[in-house]
N, C-alpha and C positions, 0 to 999 in steps of 0.2 A: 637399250637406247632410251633411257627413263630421268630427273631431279634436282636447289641451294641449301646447305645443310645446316639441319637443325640436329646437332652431335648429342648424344647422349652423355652424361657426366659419371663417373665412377658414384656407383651404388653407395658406397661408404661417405661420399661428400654428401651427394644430391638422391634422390629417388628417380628411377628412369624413367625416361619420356614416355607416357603414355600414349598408345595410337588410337585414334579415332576410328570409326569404323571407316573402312578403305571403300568400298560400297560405292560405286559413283565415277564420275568425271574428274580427273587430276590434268592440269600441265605437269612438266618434270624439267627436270636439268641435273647435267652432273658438272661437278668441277673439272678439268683440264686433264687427261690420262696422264700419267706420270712418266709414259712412255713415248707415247705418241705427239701430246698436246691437245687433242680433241676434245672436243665438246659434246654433248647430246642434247638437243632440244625437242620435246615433243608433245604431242596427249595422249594419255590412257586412259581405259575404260575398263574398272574392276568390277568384276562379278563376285554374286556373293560366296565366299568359301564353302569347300565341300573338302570334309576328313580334315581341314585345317589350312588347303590349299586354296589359293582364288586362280581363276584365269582373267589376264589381261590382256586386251587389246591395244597394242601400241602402235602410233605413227610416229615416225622418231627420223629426225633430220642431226648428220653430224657434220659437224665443223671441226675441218683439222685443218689452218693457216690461211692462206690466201687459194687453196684449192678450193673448186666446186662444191658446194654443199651435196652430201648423200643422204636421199630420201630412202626411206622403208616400213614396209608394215610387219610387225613382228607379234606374234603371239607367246606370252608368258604366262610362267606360273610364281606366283609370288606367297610367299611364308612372312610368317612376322617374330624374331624374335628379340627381345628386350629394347623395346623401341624402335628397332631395328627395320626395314623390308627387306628382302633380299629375292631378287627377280630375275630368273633365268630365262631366256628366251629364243625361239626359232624363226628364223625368217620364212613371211610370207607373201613376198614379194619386193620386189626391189626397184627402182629406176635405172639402177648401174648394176651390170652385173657385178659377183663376187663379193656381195655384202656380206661380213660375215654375223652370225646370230652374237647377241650381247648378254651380259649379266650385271645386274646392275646390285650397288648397298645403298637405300635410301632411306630417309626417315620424311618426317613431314613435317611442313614450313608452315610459311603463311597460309592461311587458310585455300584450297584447293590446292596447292603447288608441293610435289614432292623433291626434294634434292638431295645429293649425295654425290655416288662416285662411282663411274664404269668401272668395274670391276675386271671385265673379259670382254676379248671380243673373239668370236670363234671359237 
């Protein structure tokens, strides 16, 4: 539930986007599910990695249509490879029952803002 994207370019064109240290306070958003239509909008709160991994703190609101917005606080673990973030995560509580846990592919924008693409939900 994490990210507007800043896509990395093939190696051979460009050099890949290097990420900053994640360390900190992000909004997020992702683009539109391909399935669903939704959206995820939220903030997270990255701790600093251990073995390679970080844990996140996410509040993350989705938007699917003209339905009710679903609030939740979800806890992830987030990896970084080649510009890349990729953020799995469990739900830790919900406003509506039957949220299911997300996974998110983001990279990083404008300065604090991470975006990309729900990748999972459930």
């Amino acid at each position: 539930m994490i990210a507007a994207a800043v896509l990395g370019l093939s190696a051979t064109a460009h050099a890949q986007p290097r990420i900053v240290s994640l360390e900190g306070a992000w909004r997020f958003e992702t683009g539109p599910h391909p399935t669903s239509g939704c959206v995820l909008r939220g903030d997270a709160v990255v701790a600093a990695a251990r073995g390679g991994t970080h844990v996140v703190q996410v509040e993350v609101t989705q938007h699917c249509g003209a339905d009710t917005p679903y609030k939740a606080r979800e806890r992830c673990e987030a990896n970084t490879t080649g510009g890349r973030i990729r953020m799995t995560c469990v739900v830790v509580s919900s406003e509506t029952g039957g949220y299911q846990p997300d996974s998110f592919d983001l990279a990083q924008g404008a300065p604090g803002l991470m975006t990309g693409r729900l990748v999972d939900t459930g």
